[in-house]
C-alpha positions, -999 to +999 in steps of 0.1 A: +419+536+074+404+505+065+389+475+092+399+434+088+368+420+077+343+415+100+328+380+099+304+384+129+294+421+135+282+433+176+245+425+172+254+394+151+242+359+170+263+329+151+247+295+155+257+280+195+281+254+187+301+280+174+293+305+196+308+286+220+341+277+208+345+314+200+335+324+233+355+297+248+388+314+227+379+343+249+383+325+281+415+311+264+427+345+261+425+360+288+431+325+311+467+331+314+468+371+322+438+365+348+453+335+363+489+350+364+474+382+383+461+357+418+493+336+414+517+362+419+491+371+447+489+344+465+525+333+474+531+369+486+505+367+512+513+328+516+485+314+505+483+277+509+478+258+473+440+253+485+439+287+494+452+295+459+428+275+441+403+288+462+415+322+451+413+316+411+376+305+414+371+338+429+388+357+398+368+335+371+337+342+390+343+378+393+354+388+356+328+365+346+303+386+361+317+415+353+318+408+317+280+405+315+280+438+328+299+455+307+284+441+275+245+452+293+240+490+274+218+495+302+247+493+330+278+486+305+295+503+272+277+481+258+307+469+232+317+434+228+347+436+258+358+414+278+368+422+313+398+405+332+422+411+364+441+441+357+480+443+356+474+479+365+465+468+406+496+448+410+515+472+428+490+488+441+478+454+460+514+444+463+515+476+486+482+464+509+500+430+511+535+447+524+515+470+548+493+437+562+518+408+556+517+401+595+477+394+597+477+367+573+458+361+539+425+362+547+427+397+567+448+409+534+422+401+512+396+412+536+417+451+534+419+444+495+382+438+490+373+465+516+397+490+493+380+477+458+347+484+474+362+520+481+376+527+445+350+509+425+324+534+441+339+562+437+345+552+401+309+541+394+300+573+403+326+589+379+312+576+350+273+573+362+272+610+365+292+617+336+320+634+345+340+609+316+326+630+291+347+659+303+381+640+314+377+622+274+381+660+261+416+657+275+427+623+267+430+627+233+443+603+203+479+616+214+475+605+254+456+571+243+485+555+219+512+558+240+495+543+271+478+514+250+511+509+230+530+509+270+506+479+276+514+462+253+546+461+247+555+464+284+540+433+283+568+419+265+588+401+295+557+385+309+550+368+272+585+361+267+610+354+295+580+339+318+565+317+299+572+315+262+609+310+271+602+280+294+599+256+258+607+282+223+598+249+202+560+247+215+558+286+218+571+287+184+543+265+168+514+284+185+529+317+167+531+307+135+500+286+139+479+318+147+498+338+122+488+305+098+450+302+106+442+342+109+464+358+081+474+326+056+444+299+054+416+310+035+394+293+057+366+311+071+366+287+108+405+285+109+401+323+108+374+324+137+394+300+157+431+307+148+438+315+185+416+289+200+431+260+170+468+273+177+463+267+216+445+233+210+467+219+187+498+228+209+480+216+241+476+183+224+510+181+216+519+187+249+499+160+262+510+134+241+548+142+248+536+137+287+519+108+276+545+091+262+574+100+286+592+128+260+582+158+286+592+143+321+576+162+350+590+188+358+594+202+323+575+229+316+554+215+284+543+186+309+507+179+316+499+171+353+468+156+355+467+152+387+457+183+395+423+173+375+416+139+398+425+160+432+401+189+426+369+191+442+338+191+420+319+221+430+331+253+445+299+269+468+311+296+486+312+328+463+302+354+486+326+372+512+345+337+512+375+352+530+353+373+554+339+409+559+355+435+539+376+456+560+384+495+554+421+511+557+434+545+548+461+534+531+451+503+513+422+526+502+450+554+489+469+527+476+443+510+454+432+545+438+466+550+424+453+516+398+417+530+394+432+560+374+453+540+353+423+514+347+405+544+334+423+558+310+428+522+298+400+514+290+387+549+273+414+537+250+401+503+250+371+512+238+382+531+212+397+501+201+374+474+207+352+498+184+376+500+158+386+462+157+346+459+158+343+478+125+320+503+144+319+541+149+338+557+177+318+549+210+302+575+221+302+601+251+269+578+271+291+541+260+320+554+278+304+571+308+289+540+313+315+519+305+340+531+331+308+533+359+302+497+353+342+493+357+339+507+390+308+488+397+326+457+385+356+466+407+332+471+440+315+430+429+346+416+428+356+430+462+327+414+478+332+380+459+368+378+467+381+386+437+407+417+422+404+448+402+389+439+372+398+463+333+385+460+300+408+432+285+431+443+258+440+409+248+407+400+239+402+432+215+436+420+198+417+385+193+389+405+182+411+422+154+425+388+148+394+367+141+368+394+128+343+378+152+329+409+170+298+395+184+288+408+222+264+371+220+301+359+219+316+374+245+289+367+270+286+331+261+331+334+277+315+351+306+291+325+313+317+297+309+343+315+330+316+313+357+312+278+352+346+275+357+342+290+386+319+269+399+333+238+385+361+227+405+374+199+380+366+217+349+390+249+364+420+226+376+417+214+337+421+244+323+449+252+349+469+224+330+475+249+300+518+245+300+534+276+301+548+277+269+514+277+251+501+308+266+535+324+260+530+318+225+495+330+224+507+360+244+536+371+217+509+371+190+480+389+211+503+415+231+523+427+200+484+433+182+479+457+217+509+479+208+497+480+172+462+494+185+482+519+200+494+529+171+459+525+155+448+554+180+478+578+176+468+579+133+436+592+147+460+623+151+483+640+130+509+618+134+532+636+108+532+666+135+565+673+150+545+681+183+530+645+186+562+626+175+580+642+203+554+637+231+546+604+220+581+593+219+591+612+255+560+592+270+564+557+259+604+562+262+596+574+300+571+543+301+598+516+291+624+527+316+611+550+343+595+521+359+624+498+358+640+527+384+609+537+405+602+501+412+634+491+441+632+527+451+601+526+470+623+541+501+628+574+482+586+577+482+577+566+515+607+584+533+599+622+522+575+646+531+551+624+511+546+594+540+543+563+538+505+563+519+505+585+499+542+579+492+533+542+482+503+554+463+529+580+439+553+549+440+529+521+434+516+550+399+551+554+389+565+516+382+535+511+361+543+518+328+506+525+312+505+546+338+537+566+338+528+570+299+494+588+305+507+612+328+535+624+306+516+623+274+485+637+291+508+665+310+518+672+280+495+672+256+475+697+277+503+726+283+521+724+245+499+742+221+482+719+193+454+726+170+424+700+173+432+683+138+466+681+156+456+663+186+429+643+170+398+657+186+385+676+160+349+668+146+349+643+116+329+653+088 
């Protein structure tokens, strides 16, 4: 199974200037899935658009951080990954906001910090002590693809109807122009940057069709600048900035429901970041220590305001896109998403980004995910009979179960269950990655399969 070309390898340094644009591809990438996670947020606790700004410096700040973690080997994996606001704590914080609706934003995100503090703990501690090393003998090749390839393609409304429908003609262009500069141009920087130059050149399309009347406001290619000459300069308070974190059973039970889903994530993540890195499988001490400083990432970004925070799959798709694997990279994102944290101005500028752009991005980078997933499941015998069935059962279950669990929160909450650990099972159920794991993991584990079977055999 052969790698893309790796142009810059983990321990590579590439000189700064470039170093920068390729780390500032990274903040590109994941902009719109971090930024998308605080916005659908903040409305439902009705957050006023200060509030909500207030809110996105939070997130930058917090994944920022969090990134330099995980790429520390001391604390961290250790592997060049990038770590965002998780999809997988939607409903679980969509719960905590339904449960606290009446006491106003700043007491929800007060119960939602309290309950990140909570799980990341008792996550850290997970991987710290090493008790990854013995869940990893069970989540296997066949239990990794289906969830990364659920992910992914799950994914498919959010890059599609939300934003890359909004304009097809600008979406359109950034496709082929990332399909252009990574797989067609021979160019070794169009390949580096062909996620950052697609974004770019569309964004500058964009603004010139505001600038000379062809997108009106209100479309959704135009540029408002005036979101950029409004913004404050500096952003100060970064600590507690919606007050003391408080503690609540059921936010607490709630919230676990997305720590189990961010874990097997992101064992599966690093599988793949390593494999789009051109390196060997990580091993047993990289992923203890990558899902401790997940939890320890999750625990920060309670006390800073923030949300969950996962290994970003996105950004391991850009990774297999441009061949630049370098962690010096990925940090340099991490310290710019904390300047844009910090930077007022500089944040409501990239906030500008129309819709359509990142949806384009977003087709590109969200089908490479499900194709990682598939990466994964040749790590197994994929020609076995055994695996094509539970594979199929668990991304079919995946795709649709969800759809049904999600209005039919009554049927959880109004059995034997109650009403927290009802919303918990609910809240696991209408995520797809997560409905995925448990049927492929349920099943993997009771059908008979030889090792070379389920991919965990020892390589020679």
């Amino acid at each position: 199974m052969g790698h893309k070309k790796v142009l810059f390898g983990i321990d590579d340094k590439p000189a700064l200037p470039v170093a920068i644009l390729a780390g500032a591809q990274h903040v590109l990438t994941l902009f719109g899935a971090t930024t998308l996670v605080p916005l659908i947020f903040g409305p439902a606790m009705g957050m006023t658009p200060q509030q909500i700004a207030t809110f996105l410096g939070c997130v930058y700040f917090g994944m920022g951080v969090a990134t330099l973690i995980q790429t520390w080997p001391v604390l961290g994996s250790g592997l060049p990954i990038v770590q965002g606001s998780s999809f997988s704590f939607i409903p679980p914080i969509m719960t905590i906001v339904g449960i606290y609706s009446s006491q106003g934003p700043d007491v929800i995100m007060q119960y939602v910090g309290g309950s990140l503090i909570i799980g990341g703990v008792v996550l850290s501690i997970i991987g710290y002590i090493g008790l990854v090393g013995y869940i990893r003998k069970v989540i296997t090749p066949v239990v990794i693809g289906p969830t990364i390839m659920a992910i992914g393609f799950s994914l498919a409304q959010t890059a599609i109807t939300s934003n890359a429908a909004a304009y097809w003609p600008i979406s359109l262009l950034v496709v082929v122009l990332v399909f252009f500069f990574s797989l067609v141009s021979k160019n070794r920087f169009f390949n580096i940057f062909a996620v950052l130059g697609a974004i770019a050149a569309a964004y500058l399309i964009c603004l010139a069709g505001t600038l000379a009347g062809v997108f009106p406001e209100g479309h959704s290619a135009y540029i408002n600048l005036k979101t950029v000459a409004e913004a404050d300069w500096f952003r100060f308070k970064v600590f507690m900035p919606w007050g003391a974190p408080k503690f609540g059973f059921d936010a607490v039970g709630a919230i676990l429901a997305g720590f189990l889903c961010v874990m097997i994530e992101s064992i599966g993540d690093y599988h793949s970041c390593a494999f789009a890195a051109g390196i060997d499988d990580p091993s047993e001490l990289q992923v203890n220590r990558g899902i401790g400083a997940e939890g320890l990432c999750c625990a920060i970004s309670g006390m800073v305001g923030s949300v969950g925070t996962t290994s970003y799959t996105e950004n391991i798709g850009l990774i297999g896109l441009t061949g630049v694997a370098s962690r010096y990279v990925v940090r340099i994102g991490a310290v710019i998403l904390i300047l844009m944290s910090l930077i007022g101005k500089f944040a409501a500028l990239v906030s500008t980004m129309p819709s359509p752009v990142i949806g384009g991005a977003y087709i590109t980078l969200f089908g490479t995910i499900g194709a990682l997933g598939i990466q994964n499941l040749m790590r197994a015998d994929i020609g076995s009979q055994r695996n094509v069935m539970i594979v199929g059962f668990a991304f079919l279950m995946s795709q649709g179960l969800p759809a049904w669990v999600d209005p039919n929160r009554a049927l959880f909450v109004g059995t034997f269950l109650g009403e927290s650990l009802g919303s918990t099972v609910w809240a696991v159920l209408k995520t797809p990655m997560a409905v995925a794991a448990i049927c492929a993991l349920t099943c993997d584990s009771l059908i008979p399969g030889t090792p070379e079977e389920r991919g965990i055999a020892k390589r020679n």
